[in-house]
PDB file of N, CA, C and O in Angstrom:
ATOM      1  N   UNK A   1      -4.264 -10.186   5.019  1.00  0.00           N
ATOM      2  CA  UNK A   1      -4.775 -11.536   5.045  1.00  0.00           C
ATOM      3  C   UNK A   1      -3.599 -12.488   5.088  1.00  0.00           C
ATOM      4  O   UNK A   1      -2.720 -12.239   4.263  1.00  0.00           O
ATOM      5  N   UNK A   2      -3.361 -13.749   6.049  1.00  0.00           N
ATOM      6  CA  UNK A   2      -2.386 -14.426   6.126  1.00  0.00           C
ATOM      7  C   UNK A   2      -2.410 -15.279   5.459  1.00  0.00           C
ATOM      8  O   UNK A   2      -1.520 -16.103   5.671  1.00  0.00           O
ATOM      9  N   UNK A   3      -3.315 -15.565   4.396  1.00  0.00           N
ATOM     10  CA  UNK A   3      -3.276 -16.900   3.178  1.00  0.00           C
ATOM     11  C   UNK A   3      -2.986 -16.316   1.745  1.00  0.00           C
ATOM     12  O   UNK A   3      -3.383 -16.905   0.740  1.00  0.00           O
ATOM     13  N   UNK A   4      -2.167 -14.949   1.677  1.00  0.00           N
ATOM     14  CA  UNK A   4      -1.717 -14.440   1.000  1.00  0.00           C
ATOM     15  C   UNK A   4      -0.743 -15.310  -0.059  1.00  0.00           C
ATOM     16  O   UNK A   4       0.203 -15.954   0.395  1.00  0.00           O
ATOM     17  N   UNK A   5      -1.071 -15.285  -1.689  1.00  0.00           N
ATOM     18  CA  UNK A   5      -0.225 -16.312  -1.794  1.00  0.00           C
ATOM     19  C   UNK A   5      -0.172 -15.823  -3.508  1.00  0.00           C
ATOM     20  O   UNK A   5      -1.174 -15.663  -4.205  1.00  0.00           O
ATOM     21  N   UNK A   6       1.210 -15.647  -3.945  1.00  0.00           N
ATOM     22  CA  UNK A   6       1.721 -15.271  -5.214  1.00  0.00           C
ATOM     23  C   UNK A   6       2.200 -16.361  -5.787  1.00  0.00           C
ATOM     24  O   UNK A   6       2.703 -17.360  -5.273  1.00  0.00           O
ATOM     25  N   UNK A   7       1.825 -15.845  -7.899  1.00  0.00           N
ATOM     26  CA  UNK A   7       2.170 -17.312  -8.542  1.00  0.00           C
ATOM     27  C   UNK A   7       3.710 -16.884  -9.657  1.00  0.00           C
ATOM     28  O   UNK A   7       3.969 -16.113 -10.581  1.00  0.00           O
ATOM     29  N   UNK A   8       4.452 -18.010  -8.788  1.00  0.00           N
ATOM     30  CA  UNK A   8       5.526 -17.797  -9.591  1.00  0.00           C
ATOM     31  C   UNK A   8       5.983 -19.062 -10.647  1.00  0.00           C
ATOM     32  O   UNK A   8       5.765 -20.269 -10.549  1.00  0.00           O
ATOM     33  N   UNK A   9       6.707 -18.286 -11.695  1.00  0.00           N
ATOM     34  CA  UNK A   9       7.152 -19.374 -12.683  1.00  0.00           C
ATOM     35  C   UNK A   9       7.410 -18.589 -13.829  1.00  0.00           C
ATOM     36  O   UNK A   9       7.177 -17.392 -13.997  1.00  0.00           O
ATOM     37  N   UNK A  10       7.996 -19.534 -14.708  1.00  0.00           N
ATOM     38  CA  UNK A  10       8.024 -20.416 -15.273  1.00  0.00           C
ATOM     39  C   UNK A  10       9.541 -20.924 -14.159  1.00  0.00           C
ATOM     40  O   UNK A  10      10.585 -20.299 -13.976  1.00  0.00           O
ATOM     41  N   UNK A  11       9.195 -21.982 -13.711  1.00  0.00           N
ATOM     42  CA  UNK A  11      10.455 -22.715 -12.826  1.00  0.00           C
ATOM     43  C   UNK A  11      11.127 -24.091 -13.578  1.00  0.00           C
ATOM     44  O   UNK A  11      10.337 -24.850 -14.139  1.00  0.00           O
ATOM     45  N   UNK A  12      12.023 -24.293 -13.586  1.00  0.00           N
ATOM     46  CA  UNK A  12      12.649 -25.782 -14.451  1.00  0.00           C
ATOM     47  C   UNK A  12      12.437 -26.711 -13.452  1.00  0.00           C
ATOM     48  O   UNK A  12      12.700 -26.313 -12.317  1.00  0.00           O
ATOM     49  N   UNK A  13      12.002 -27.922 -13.576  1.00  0.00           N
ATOM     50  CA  UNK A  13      11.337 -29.196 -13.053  1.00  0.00           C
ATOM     51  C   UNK A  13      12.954 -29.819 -13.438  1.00  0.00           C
ATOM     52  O   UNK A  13      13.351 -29.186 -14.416  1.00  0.00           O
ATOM     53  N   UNK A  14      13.853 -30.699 -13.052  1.00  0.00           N
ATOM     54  CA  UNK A  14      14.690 -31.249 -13.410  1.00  0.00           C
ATOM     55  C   UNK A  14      15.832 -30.780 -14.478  1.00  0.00           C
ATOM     56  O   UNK A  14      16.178 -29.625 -14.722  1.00  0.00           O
ATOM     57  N   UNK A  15      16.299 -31.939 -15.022  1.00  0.00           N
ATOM     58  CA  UNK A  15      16.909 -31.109 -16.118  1.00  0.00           C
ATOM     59  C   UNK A  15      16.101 -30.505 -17.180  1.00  0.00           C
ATOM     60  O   UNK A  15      16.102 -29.333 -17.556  1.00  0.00           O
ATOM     61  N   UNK A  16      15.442 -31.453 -17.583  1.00  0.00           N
ATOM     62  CA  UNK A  16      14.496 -31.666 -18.740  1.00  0.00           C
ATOM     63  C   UNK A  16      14.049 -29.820 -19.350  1.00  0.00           C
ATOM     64  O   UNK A  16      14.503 -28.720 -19.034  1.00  0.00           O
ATOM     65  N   UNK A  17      13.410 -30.082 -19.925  1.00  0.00           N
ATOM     66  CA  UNK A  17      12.748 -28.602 -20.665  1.00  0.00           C
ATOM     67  C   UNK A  17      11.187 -28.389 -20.085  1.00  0.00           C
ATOM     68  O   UNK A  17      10.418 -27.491 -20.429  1.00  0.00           O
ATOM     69  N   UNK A  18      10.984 -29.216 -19.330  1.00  0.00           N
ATOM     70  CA  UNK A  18       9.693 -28.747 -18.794  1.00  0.00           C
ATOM     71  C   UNK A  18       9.675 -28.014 -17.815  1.00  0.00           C
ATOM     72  O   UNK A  18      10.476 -27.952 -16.883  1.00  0.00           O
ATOM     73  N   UNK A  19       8.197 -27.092 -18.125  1.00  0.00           N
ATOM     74  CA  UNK A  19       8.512 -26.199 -16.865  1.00  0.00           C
ATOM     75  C   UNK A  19       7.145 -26.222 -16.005  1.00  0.00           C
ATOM     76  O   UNK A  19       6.037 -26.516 -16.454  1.00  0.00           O
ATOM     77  N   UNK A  20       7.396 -25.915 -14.908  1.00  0.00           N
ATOM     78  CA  UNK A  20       6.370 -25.598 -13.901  1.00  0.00           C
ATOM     79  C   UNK A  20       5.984 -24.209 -13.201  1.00  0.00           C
ATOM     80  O   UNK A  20       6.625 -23.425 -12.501  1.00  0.00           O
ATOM     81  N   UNK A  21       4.464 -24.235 -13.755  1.00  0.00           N
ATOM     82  CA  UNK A  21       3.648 -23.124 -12.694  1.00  0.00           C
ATOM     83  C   UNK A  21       3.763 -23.447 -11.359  1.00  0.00           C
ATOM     84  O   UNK A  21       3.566 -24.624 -11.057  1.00  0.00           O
ATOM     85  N   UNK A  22       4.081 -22.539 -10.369  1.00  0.00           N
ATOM     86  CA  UNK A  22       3.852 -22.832  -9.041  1.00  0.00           C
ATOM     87  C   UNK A  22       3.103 -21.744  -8.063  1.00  0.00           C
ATOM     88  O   UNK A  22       3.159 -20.545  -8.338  1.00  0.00           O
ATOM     89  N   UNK A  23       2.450 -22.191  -6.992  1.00  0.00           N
ATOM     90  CA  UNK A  23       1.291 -21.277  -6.436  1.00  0.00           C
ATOM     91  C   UNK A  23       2.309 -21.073  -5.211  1.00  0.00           C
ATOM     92  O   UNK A  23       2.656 -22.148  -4.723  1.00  0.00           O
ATOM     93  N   UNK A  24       2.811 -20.048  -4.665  1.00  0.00           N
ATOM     94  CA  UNK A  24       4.020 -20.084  -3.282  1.00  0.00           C
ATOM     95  C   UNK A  24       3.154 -18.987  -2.388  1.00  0.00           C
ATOM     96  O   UNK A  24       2.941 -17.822  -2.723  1.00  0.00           O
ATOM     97  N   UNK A  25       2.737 -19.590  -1.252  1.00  0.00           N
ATOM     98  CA  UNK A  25       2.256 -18.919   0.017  1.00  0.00           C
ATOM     99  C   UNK A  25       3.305 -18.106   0.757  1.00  0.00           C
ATOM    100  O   UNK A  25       4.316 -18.531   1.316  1.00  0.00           O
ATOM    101  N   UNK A  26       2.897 -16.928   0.658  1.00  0.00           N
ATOM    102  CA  UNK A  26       3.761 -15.858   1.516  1.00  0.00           C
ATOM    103  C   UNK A  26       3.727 -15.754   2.910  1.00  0.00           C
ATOM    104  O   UNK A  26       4.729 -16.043   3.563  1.00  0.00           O
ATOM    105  N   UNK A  27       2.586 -15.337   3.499  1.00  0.00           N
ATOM    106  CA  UNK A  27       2.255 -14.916   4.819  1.00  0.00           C
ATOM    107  C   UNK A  27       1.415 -16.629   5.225  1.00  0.00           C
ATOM    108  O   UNK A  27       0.999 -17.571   4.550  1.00  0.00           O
ATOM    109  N   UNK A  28       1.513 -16.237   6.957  1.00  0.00           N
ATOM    110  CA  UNK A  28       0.609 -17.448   7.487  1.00  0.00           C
ATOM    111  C   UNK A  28       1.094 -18.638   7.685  1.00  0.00           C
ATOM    112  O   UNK A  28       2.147 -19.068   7.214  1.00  0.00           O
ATOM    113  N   UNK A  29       0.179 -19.330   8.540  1.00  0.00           N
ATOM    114  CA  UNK A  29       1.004 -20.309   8.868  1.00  0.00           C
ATOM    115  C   UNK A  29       1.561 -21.731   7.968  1.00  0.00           C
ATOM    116  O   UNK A  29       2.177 -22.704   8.403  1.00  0.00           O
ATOM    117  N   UNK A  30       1.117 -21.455   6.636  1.00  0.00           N
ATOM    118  CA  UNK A  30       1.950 -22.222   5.748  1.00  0.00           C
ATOM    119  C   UNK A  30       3.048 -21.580   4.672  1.00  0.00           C
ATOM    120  O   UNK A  30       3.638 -22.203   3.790  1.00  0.00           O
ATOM    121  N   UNK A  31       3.139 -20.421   4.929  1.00  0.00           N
ATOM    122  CA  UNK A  31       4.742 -19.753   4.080  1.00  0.00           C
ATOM    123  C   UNK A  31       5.675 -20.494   4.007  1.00  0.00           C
ATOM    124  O   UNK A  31       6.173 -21.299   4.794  1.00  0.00           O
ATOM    125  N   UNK A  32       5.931 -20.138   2.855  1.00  0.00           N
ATOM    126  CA  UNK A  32       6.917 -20.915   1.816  1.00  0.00           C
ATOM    127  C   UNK A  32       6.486 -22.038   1.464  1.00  0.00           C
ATOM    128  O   UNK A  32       7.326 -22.864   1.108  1.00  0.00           O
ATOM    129  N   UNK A  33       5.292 -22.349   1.455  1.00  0.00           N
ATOM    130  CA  UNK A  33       4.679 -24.016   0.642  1.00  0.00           C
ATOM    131  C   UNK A  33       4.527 -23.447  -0.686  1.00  0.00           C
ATOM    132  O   UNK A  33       4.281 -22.318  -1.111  1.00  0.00           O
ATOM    133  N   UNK A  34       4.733 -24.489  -1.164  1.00  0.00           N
ATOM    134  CA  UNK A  34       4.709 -24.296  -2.884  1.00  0.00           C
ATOM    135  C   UNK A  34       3.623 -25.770  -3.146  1.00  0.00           C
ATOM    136  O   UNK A  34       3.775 -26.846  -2.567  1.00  0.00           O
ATOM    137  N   UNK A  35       2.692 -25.495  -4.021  1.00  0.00           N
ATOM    138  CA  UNK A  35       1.681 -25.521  -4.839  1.00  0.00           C
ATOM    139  C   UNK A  35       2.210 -25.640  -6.095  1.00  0.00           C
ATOM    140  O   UNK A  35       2.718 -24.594  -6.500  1.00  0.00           O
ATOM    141  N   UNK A  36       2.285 -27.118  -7.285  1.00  0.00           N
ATOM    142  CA  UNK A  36       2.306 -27.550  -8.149  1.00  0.00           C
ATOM    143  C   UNK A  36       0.993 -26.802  -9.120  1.00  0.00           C
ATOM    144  O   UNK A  36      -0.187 -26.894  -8.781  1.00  0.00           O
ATOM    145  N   UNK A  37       1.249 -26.395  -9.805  1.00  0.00           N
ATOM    146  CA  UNK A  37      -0.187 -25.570 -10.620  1.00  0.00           C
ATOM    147  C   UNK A  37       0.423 -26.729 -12.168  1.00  0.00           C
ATOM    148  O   UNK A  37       1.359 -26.489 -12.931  1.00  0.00           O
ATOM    149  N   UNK A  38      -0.447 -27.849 -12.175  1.00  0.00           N
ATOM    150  CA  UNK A  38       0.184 -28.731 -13.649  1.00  0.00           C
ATOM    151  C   UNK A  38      -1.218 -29.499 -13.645  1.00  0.00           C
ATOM    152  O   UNK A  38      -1.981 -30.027 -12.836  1.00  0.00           O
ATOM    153  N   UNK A  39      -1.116 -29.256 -15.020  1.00  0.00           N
ATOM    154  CA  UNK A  39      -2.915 -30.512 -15.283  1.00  0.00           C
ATOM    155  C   UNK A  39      -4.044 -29.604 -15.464  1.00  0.00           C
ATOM    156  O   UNK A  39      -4.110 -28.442 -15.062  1.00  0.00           O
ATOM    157  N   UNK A  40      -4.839 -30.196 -16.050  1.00  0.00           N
ATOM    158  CA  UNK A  40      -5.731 -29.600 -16.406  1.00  0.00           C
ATOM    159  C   UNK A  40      -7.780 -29.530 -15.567  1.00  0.00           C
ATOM    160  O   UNK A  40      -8.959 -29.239 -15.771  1.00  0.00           O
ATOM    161  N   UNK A  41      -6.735 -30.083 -14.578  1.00  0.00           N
ATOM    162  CA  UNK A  41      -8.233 -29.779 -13.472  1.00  0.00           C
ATOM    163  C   UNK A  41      -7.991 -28.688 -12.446  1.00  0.00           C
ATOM    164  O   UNK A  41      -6.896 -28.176 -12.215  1.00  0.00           O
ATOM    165  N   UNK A  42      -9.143 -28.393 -11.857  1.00  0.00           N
ATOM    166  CA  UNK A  42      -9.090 -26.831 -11.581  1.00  0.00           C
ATOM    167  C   UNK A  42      -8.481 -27.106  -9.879  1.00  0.00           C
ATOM    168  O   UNK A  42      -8.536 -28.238  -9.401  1.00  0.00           O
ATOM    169  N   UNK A  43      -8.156 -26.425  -9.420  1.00  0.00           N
ATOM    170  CA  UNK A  43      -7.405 -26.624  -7.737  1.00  0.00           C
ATOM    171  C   UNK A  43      -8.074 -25.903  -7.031  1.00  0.00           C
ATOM    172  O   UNK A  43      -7.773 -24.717  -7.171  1.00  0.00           O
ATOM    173  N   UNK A  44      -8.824 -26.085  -6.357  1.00  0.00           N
ATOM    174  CA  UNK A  44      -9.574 -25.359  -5.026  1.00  0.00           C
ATOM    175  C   UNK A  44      -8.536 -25.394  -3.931  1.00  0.00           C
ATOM    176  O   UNK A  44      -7.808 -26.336  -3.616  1.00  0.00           O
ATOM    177  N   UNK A  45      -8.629 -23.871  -3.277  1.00  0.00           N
ATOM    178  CA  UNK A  45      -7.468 -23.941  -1.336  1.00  0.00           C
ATOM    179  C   UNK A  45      -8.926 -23.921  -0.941  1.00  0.00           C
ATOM    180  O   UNK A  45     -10.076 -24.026  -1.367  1.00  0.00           O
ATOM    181  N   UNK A  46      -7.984 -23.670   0.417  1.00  0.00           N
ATOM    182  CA  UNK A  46      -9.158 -23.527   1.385  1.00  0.00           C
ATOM    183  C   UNK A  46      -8.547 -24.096   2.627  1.00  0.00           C
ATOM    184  O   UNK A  46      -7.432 -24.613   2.691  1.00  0.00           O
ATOM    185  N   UNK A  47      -9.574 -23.911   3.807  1.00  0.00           N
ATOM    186  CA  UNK A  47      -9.458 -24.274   4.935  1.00  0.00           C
ATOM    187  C   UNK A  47      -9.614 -25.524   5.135  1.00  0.00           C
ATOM    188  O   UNK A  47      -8.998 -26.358   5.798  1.00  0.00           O
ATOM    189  N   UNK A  48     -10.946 -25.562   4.166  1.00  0.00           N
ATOM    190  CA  UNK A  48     -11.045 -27.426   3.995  1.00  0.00           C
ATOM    191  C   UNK A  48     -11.756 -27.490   2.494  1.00  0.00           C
ATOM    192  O   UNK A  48     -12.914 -27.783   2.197  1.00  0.00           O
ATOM    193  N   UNK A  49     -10.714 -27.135   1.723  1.00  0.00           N
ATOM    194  CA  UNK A  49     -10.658 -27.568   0.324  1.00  0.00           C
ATOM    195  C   UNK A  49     -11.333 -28.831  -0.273  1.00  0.00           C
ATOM    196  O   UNK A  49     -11.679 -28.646  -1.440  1.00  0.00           O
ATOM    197  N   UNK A  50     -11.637 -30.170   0.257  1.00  0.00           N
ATOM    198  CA  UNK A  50     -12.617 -30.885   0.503  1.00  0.00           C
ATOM    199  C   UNK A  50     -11.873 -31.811  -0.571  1.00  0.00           C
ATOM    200  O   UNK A  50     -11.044 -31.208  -1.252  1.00  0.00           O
ATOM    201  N   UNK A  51     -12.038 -33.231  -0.845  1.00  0.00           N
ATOM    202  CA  UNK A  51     -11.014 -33.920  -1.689  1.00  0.00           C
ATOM    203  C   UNK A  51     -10.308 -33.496  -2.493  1.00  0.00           C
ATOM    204  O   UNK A  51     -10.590 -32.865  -3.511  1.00  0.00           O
ATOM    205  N   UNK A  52      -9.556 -33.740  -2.187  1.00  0.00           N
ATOM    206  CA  UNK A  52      -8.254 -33.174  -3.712  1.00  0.00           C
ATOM    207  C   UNK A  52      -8.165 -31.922  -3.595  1.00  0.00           C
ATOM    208  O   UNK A  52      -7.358 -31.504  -4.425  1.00  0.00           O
ATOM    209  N   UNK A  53      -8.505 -31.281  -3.104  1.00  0.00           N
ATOM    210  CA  UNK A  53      -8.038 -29.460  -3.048  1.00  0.00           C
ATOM    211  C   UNK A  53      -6.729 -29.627  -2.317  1.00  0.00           C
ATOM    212  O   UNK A  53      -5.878 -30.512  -2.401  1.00  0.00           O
ATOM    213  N   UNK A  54      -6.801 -28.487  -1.544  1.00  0.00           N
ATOM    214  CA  UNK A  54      -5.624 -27.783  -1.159  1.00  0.00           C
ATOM    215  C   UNK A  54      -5.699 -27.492   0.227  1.00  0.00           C
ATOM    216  O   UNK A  54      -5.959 -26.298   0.078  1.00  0.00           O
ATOM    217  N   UNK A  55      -5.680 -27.618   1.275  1.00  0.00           N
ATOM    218  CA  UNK A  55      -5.787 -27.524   2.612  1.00  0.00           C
ATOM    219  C   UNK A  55      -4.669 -26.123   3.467  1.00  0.00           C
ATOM    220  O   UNK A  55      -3.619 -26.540   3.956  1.00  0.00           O
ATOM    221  N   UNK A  56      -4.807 -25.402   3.524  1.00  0.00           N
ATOM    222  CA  UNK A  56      -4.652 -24.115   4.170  1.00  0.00           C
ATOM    223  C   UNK A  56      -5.026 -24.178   5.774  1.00  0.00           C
ATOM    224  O   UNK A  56      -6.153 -23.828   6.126  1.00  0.00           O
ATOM    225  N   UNK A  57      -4.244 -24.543   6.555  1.00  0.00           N
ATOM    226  CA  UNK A  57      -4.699 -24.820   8.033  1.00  0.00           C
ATOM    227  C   UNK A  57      -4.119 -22.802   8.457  1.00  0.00           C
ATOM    228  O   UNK A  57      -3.015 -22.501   8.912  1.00  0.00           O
ATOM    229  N   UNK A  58      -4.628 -22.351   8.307  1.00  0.00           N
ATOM    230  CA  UNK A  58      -4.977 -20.667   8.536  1.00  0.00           C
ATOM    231  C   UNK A  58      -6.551 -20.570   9.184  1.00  0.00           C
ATOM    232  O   UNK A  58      -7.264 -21.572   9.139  1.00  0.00           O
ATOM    233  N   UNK A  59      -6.933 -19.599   9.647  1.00  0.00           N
ATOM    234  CA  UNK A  59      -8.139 -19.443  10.221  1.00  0.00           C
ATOM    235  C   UNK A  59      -8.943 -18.121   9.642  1.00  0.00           C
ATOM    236  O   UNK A  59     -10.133 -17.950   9.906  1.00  0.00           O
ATOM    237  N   UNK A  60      -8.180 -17.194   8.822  1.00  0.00           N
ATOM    238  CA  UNK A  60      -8.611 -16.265   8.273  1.00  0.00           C
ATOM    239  C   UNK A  60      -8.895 -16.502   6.797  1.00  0.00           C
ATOM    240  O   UNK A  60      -9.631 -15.808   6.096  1.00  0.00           O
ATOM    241  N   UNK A  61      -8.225 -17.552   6.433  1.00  0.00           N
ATOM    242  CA  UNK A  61      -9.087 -18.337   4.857  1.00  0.00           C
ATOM    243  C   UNK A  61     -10.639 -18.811   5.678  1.00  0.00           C
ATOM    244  O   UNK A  61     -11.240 -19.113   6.709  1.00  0.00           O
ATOM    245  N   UNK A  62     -10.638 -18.585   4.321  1.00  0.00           N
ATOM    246  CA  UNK A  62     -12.348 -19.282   3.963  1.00  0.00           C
ATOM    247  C   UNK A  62     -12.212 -20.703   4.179  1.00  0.00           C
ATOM    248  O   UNK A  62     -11.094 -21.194   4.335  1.00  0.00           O
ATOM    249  N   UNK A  63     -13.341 -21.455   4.203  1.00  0.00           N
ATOM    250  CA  UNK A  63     -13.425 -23.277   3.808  1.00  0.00           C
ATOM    251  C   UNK A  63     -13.056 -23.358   2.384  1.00  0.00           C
ATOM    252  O   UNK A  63     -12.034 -23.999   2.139  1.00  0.00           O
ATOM    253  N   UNK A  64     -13.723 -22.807   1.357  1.00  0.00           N
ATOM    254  CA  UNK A  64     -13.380 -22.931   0.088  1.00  0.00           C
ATOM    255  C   UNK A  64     -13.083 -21.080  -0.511  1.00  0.00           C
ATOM    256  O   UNK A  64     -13.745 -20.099  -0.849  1.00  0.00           O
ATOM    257  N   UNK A  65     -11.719 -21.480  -0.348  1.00  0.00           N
ATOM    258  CA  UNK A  65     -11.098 -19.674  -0.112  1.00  0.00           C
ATOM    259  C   UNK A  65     -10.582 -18.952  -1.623  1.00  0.00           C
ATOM    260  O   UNK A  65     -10.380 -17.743  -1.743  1.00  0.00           O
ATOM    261  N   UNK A  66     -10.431 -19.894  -2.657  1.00  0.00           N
ATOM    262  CA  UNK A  66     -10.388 -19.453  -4.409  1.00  0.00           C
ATOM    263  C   UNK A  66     -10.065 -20.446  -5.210  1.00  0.00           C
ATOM    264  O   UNK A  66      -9.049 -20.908  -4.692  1.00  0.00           O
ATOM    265  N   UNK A  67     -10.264 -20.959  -5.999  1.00  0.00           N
ATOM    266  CA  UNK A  67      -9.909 -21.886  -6.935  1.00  0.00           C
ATOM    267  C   UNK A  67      -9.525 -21.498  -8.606  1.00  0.00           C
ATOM    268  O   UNK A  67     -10.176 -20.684  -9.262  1.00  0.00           O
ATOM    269  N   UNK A  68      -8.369 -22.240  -9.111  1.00  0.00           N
ATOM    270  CA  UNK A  68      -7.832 -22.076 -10.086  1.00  0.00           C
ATOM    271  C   UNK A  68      -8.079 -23.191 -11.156  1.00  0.00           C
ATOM    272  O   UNK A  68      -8.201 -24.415 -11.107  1.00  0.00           O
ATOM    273  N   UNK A  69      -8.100 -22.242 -12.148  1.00  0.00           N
ATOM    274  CA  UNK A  69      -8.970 -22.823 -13.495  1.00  0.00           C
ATOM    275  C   UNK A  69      -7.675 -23.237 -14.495  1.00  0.00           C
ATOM    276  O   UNK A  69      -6.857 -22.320 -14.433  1.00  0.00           O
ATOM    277  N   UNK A  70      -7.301 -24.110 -15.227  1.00  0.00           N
ATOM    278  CA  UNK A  70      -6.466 -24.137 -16.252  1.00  0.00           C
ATOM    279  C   UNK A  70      -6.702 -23.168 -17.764  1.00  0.00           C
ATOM    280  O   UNK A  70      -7.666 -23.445 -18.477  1.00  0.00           O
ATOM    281  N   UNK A  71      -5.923 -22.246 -18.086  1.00  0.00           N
ATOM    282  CA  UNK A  71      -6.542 -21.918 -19.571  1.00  0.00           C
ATOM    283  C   UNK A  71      -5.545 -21.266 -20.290  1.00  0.00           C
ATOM    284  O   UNK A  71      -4.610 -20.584 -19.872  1.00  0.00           O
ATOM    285  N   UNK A  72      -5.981 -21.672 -21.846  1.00  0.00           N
ATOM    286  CA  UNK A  72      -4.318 -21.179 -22.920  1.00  0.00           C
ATOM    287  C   UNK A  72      -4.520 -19.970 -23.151  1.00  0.00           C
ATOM    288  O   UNK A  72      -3.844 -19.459 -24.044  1.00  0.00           O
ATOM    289  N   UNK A  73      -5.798 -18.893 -22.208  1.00  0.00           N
ATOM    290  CA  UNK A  73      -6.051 -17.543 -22.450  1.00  0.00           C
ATOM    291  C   UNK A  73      -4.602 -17.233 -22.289  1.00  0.00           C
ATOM    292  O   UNK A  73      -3.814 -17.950 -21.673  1.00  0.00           O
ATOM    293  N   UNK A  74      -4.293 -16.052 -22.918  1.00  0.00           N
ATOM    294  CA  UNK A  74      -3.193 -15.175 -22.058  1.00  0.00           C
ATOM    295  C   UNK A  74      -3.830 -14.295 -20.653  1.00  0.00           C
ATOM    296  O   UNK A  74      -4.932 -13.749 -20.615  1.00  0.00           O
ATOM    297  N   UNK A  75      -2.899 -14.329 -19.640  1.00  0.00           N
ATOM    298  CA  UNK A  75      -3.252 -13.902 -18.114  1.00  0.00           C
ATOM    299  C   UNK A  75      -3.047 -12.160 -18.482  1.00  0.00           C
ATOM    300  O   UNK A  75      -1.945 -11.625 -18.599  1.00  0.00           O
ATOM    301  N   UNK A  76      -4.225 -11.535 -18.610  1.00  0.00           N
ATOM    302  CA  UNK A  76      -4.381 -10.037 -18.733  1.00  0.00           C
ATOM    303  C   UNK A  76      -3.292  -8.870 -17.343  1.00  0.00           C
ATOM    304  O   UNK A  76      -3.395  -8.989 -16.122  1.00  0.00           O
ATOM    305  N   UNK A  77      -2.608  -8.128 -17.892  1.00  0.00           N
ATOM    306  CA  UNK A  77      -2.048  -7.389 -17.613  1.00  0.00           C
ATOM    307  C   UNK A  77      -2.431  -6.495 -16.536  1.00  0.00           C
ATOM    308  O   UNK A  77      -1.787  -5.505 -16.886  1.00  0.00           O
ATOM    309  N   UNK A  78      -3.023  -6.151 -15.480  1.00  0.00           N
ATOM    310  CA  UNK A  78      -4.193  -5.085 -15.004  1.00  0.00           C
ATOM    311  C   UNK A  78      -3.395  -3.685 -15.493  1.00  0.00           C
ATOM    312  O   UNK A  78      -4.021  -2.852 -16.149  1.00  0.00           O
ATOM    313  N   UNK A  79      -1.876  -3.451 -15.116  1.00  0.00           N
ATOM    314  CA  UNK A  79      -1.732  -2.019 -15.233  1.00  0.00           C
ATOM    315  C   UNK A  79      -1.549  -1.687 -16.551  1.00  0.00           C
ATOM    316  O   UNK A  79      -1.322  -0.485 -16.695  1.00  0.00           O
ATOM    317  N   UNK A  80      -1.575  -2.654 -18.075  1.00  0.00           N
ATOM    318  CA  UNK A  80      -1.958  -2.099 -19.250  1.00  0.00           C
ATOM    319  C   UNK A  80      -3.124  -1.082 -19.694  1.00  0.00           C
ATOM    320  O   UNK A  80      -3.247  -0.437 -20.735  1.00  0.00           O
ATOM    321  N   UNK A  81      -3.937  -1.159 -18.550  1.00  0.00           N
ATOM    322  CA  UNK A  81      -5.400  -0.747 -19.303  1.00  0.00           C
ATOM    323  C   UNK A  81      -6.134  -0.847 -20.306  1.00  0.00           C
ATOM    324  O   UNK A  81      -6.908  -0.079 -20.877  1.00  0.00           O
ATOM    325  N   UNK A  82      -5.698  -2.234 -20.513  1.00  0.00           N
ATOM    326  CA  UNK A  82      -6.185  -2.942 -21.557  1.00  0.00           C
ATOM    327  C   UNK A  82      -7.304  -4.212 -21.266  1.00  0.00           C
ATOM    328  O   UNK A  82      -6.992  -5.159 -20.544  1.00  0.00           O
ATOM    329  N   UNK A  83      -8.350  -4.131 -21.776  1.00  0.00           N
ATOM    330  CA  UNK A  83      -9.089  -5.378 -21.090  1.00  0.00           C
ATOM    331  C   UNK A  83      -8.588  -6.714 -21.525  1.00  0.00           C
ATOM    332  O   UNK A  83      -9.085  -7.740 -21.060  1.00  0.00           O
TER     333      UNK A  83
END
């Protein structure tokens, strides 16, 4: 799939001590865009992500292709085998 897209971070924003989540597109015709993941409203991609989302001009994404939720869960491990 060419809207293939891994989340990297913790990245340093300036000097400062804050840090940033970032969403970085691998494959397709927007690779290497980086995606601000900050705030607490949820981010829809897509083909046509529809206000305020995320716009993915790819043809093998969806219109509304996954959306990301903010949360202080911890992000589960899959190869722990732990639920």
């Amino acid at each position: 799939m060419s809207a293939e897209a891994t989340l990297d971070g913790p990245k340093r924003k300036h000097a400062s001590s804050n840090l940033v989540r970032q969403l970085r597109v691998v494959h397709g015709p927007s690779k290497g865009r980086a995606i601000d993941l900050g705030g607490d409203d949820p981010i829809v991609v897509g083909r046509s992500a529809g206000s305020g989302g995320v716009v993915l001009p790819d043809p093998l994404a969806s219109r509304l292709h996954f959306e990301i939720v903010s949360s202080n869960d911890p992000i589960p491990d899959p190869r722990s085998g732990q639920p």
